[in-house]
Biopython code that builds the backbone (N, CA, C, O; Angstrom):
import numpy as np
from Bio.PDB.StructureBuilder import StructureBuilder

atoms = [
    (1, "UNK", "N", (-19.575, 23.649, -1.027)),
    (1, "UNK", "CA", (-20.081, 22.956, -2.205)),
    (1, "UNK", "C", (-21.021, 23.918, -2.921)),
    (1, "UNK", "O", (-21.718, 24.679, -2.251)),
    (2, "UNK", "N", (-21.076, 23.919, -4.364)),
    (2, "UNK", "CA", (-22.045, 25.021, -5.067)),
    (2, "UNK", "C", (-22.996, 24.003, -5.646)),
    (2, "UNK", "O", (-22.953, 22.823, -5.992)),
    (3, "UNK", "N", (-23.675, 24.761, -5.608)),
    (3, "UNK", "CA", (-25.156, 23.806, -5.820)),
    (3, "UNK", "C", (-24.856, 23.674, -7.790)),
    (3, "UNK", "O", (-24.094, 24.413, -8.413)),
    (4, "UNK", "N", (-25.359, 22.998, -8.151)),
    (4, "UNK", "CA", (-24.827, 22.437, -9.869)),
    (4, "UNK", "C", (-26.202, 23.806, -10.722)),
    (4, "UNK", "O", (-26.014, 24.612, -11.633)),
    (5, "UNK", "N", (-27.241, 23.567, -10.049)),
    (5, "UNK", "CA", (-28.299, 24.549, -10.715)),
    (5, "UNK", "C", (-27.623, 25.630, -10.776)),
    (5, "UNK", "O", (-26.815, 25.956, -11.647)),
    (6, "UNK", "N", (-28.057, 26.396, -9.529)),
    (6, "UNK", "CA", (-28.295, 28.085, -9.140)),
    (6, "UNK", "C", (-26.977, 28.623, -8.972)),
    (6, "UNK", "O", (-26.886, 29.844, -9.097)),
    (7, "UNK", "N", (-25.646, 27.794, -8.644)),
    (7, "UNK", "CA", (-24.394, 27.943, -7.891)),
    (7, "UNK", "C", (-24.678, 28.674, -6.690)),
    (7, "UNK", "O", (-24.111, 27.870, -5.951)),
    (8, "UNK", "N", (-24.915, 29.166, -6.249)),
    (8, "UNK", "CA", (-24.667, 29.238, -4.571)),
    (8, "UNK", "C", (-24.403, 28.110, -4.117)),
    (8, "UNK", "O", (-24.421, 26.986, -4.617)),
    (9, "UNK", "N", (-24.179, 28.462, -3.219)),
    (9, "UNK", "CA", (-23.205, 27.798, -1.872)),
    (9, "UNK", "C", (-24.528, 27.210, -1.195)),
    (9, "UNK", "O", (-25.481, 27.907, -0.849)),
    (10, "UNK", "N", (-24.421, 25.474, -1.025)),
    (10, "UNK", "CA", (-25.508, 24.422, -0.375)),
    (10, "UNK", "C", (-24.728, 24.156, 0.706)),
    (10, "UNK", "O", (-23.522, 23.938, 0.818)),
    (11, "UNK", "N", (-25.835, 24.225, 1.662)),
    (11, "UNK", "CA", (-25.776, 24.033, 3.446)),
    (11, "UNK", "C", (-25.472, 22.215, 3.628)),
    (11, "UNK", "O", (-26.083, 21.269, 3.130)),
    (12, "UNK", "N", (-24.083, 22.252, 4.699)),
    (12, "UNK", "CA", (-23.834, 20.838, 4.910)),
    (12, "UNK", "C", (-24.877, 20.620, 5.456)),
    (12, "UNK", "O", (-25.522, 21.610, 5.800)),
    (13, "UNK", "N", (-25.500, 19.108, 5.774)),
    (13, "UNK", "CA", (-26.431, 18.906, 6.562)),
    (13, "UNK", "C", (-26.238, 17.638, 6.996)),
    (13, "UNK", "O", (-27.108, 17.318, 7.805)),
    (14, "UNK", "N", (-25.543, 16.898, 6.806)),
    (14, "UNK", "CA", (-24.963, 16.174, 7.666)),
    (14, "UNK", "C", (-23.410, 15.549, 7.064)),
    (14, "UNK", "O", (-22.892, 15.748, 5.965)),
    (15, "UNK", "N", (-22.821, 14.590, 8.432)),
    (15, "UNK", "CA", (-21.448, 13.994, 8.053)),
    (15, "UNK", "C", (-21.323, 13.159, 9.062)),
    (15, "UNK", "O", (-21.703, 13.138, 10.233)),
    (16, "UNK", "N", (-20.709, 12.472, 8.366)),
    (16, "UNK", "CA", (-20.424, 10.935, 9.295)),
    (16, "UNK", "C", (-19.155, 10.051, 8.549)),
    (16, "UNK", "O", (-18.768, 10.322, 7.413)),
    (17, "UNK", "N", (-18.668, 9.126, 9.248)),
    (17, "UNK", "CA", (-17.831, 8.381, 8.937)),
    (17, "UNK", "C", (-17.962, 7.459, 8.158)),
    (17, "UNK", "O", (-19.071, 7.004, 8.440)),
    (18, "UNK", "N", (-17.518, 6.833, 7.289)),
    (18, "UNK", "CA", (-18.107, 5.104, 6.683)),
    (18, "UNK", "C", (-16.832, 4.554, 6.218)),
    (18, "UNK", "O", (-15.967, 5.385, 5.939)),
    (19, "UNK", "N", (-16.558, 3.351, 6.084)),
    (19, "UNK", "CA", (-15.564, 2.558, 6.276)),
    (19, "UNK", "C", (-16.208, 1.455, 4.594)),
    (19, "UNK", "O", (-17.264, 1.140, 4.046)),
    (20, "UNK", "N", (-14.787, 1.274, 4.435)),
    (20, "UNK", "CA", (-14.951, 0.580, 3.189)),
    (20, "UNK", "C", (-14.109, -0.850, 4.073)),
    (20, "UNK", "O", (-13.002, -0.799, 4.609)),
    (21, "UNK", "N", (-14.902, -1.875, 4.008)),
    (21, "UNK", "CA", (-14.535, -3.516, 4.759)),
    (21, "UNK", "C", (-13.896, -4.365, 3.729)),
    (21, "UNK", "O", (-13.556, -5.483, 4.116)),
    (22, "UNK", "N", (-13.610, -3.981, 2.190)),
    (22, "UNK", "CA", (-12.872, -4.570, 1.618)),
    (22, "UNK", "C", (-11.171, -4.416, 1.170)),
    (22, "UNK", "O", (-10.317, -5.151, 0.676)),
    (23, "UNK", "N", (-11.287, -2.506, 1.839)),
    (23, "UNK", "CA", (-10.283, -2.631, 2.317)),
    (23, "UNK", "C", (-9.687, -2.084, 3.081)),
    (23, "UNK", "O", (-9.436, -0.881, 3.143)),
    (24, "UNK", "N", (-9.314, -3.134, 3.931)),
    (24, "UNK", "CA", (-8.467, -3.071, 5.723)),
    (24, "UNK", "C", (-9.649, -1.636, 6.466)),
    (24, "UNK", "O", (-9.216, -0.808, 7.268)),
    (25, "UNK", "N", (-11.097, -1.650, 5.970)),
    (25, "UNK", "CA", (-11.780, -0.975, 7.202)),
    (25, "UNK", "C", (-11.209, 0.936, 6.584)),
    (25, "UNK", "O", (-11.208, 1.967, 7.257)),
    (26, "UNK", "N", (-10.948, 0.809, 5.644)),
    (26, "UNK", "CA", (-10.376, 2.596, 5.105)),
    (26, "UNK", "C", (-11.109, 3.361, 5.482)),
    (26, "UNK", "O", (-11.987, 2.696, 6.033)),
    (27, "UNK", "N", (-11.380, 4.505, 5.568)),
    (27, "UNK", "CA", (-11.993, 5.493, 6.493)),
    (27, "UNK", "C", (-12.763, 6.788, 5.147)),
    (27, "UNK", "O", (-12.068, 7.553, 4.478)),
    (28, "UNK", "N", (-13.688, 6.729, 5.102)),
    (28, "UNK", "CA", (-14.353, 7.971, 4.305)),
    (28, "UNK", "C", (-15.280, 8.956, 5.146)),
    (28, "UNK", "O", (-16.052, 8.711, 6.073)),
    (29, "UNK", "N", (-14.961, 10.104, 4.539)),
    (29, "UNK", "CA", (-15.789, 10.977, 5.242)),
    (29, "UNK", "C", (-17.092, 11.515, 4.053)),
    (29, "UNK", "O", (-17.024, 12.208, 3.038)),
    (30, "UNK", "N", (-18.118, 10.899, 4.670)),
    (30, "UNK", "CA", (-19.473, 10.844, 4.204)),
    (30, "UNK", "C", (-20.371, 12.429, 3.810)),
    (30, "UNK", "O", (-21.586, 12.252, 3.727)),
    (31, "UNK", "N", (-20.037, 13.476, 3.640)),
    (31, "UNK", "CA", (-21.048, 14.237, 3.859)),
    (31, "UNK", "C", (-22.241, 15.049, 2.706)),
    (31, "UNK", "O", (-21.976, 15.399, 1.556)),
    (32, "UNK", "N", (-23.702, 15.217, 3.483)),
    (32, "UNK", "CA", (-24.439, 15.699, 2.209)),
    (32, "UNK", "C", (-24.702, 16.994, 2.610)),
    (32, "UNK", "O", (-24.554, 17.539, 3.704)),
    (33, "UNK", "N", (-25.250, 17.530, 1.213)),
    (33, "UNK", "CA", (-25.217, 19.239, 0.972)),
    (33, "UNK", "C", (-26.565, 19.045, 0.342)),
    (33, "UNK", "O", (-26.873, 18.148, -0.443)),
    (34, "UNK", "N", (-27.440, 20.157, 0.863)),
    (34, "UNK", "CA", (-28.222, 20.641, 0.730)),
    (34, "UNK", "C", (-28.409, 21.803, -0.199)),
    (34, "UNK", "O", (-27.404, 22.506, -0.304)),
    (35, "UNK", "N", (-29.559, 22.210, -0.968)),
    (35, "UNK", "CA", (-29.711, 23.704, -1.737)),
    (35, "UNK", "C", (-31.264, 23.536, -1.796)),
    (35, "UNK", "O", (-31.816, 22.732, -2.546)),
    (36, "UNK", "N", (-32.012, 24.496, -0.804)),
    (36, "UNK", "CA", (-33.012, 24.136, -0.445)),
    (36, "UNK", "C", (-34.057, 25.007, -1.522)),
    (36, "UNK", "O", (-35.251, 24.816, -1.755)),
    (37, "UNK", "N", (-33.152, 25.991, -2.053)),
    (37, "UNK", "CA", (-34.167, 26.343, -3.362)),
    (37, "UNK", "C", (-34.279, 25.908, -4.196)),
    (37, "UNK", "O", (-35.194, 26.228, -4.954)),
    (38, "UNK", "N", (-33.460, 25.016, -4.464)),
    (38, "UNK", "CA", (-33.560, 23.999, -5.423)),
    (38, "UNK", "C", (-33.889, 22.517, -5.506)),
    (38, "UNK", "O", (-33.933, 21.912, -6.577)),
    (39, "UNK", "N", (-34.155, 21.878, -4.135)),
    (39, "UNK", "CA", (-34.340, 20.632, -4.096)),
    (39, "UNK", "C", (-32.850, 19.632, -4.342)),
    (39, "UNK", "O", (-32.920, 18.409, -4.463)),
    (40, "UNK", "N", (-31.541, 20.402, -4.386)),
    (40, "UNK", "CA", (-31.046, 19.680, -4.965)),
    (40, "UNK", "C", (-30.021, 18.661, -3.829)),
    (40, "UNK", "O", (-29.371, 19.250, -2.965)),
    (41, "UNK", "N", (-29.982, 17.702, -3.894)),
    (41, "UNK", "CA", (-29.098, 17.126, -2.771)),
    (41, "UNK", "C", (-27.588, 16.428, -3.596)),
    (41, "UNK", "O", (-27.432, 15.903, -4.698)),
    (42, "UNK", "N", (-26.444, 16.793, -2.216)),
    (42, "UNK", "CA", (-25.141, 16.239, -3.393)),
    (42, "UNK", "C", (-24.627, 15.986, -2.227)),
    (42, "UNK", "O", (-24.600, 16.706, -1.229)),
    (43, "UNK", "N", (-23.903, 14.122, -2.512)),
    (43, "UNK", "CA", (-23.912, 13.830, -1.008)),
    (43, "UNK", "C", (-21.806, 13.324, -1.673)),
    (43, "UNK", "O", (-21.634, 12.679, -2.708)),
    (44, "UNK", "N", (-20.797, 13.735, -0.929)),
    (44, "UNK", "CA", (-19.658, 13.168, -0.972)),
    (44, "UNK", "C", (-19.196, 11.872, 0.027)),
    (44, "UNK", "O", (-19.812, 11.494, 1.023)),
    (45, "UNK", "N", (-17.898, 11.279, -0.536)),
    (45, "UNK", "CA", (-17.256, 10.105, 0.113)),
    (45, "UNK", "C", (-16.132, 10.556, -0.284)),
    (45, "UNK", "O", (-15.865, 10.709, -1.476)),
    (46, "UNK", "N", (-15.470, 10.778, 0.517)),
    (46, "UNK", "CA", (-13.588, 11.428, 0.490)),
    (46, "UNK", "C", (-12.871, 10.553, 1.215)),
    (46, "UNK", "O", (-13.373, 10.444, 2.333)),
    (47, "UNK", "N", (-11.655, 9.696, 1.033)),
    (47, "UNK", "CA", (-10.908, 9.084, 1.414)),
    (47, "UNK", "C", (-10.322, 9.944, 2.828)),
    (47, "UNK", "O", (-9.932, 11.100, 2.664)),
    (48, "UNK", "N", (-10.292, 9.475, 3.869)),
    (48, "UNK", "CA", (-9.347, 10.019, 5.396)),
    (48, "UNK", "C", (-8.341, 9.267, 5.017)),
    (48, "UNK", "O", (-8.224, 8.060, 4.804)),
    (49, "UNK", "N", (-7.406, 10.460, 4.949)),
    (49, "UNK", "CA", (-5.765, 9.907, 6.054)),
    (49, "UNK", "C", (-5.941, 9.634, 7.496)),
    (49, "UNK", "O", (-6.291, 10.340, 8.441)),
    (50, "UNK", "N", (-5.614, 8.477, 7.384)),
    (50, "UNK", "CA", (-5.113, 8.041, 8.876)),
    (50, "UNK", "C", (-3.854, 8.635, 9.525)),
    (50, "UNK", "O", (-3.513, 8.277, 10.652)),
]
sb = StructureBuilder()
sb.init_structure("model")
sb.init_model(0)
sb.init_chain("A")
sb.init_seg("    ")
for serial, (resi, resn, name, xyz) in enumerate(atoms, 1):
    if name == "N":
        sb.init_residue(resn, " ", resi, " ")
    sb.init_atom(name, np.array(xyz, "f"), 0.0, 1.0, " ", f" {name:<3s}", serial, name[0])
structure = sb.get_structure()
């Protein structure tokens, strides 16, 4: 992920699973990015194939 300011490249810092319950429990993969010279945080939700 490039940070939107500075563009370099922001450090994952975390990821996890999350589930959408409206429908049938779908599966997203949660993760946020870091750019620590910048303060800037950018967090995704991407649909999983099952």
């Amino acid at each position: 992920m490039e940070c939107p300011v500075c563009k370099q490249t922001m450090k994952k810092v975390r990821w996890h699973i999350t589930y959408n319950p409206s429908e049938n429990n779908k599966e997203y993969g949660h993760t946020t990015y870091q750019c620590a010279k910048d303060d800037v945080w950018v967090t995704t939700e991407i649909p999983r194939d099952n």
